[in-house]
Each structure stands twice: as C-alpha cells, then as structure tokens.
C-alpha positions as CSV (number, residue, x, y, z in Angstrom):
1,X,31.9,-65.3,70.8
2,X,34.3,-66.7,73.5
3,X,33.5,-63.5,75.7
4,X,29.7,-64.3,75.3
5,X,29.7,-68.0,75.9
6,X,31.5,-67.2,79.1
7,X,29.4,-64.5,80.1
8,X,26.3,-66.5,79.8
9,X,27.7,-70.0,81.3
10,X,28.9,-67.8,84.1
11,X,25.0,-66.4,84.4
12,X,23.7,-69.4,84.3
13,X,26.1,-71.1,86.9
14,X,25.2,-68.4,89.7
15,X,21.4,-69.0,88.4
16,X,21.9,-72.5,89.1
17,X,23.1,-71.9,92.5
18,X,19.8,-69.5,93.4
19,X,17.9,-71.8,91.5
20,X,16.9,-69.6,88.4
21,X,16.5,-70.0,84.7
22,X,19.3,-71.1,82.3
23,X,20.0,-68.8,79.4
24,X,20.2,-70.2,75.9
25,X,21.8,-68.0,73.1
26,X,19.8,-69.9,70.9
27,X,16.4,-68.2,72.0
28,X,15.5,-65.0,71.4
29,X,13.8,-63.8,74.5
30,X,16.8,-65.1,76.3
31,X,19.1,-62.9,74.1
32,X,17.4,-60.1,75.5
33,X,17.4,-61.6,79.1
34,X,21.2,-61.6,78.9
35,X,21.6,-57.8,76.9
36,X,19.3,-56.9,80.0
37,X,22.0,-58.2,82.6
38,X,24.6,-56.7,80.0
39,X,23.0,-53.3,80.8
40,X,22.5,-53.7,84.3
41,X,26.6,-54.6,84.5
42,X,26.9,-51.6,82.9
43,X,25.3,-49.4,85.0
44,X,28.1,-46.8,86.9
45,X,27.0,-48.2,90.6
46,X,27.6,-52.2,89.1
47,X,30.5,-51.5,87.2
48,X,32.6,-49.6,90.3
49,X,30.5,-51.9,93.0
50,X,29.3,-48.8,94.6
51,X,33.2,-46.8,93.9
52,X,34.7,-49.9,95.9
53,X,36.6,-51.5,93.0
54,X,39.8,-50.0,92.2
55,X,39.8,-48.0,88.6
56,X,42.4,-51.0,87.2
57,X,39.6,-53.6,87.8
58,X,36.4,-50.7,87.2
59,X,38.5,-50.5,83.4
60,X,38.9,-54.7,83.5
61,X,35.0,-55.3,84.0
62,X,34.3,-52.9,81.6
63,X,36.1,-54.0,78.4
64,X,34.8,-57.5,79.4
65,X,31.5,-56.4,79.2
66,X,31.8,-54.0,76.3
67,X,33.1,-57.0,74.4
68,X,30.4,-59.5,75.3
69,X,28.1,-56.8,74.3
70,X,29.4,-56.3,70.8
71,X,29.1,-60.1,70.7
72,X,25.8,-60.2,71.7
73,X,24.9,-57.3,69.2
74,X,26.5,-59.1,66.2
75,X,25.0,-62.6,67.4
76,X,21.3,-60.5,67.4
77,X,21.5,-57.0,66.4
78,X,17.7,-56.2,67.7
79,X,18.8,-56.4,71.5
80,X,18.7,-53.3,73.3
81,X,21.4,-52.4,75.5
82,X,21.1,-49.0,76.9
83,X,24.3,-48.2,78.8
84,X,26.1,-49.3,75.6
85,X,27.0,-47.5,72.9
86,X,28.4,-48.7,69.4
C-alpha cells in the first residue's frame, strides 16, 4: 500500500497546486478517480512522454504504476483499469 499512498498524495499535491479535488482512498468514487489516472499513466503516449523518456525510465514508470495498480485492485477489486492487465 506504500506505492498507492504515494501515488495518491502525489495526485493530490499537483491537484492542490491547480486547485482540484483531493482524493481519499477511503471513498469509493474516488478509488475509481485514481484507477482512472492509473489508466491514463498507462497509456503508451503518457508512459514514454510522447517516446522522449529514455526506455530505463519508460521501464521505471511502469513498474511504479503496475504496482500502485495491483494495490489499488486488492484495496477495491471492482475498479476498472483498462491499460492494465492482472
């Protein structure tokens, strides 16, 4: 859950800064908020930035975010997360 609690508390820092809504694990709709952003991450253009990121760090972001979704999926296993697979 480490992975997770990060992820979120890093979401909800840059949605402090733009002045957007703070994510609580605790609330379902919000689960799905973040597995949302999970599968936006995921998406091949996000993940490489567009094929600027070198493969090292394109290999990096993705176990991050495979992990925090795994978390996500054992914290609440009806979120959908498209670009992942189990």
């Amino acid at each position: 859950m480490k992975e997770l609690k990060a992820y979120v508390e890093q979401q909800n820092q840059w949605n402090a800064i733009f002045k957007g809504r703070q994510y609580n694990l605790a609330n379902p709709a919000d689960r799905q908020s973040i597995a949302q952003k999970i599968d936006s991450d995921l998406s091949p253009e996000n993940l490489s930035c567009d094929g600027e990121l070198p493969r090292s760090q394109v290999q990096a972001k993705y176990r991050r975010l495979t992990k925090v979704a795994e978390q996500l999926l054992a914290l609440d296993p009806s979120v959908q997360i498209y670009e992942f697979s189990a």
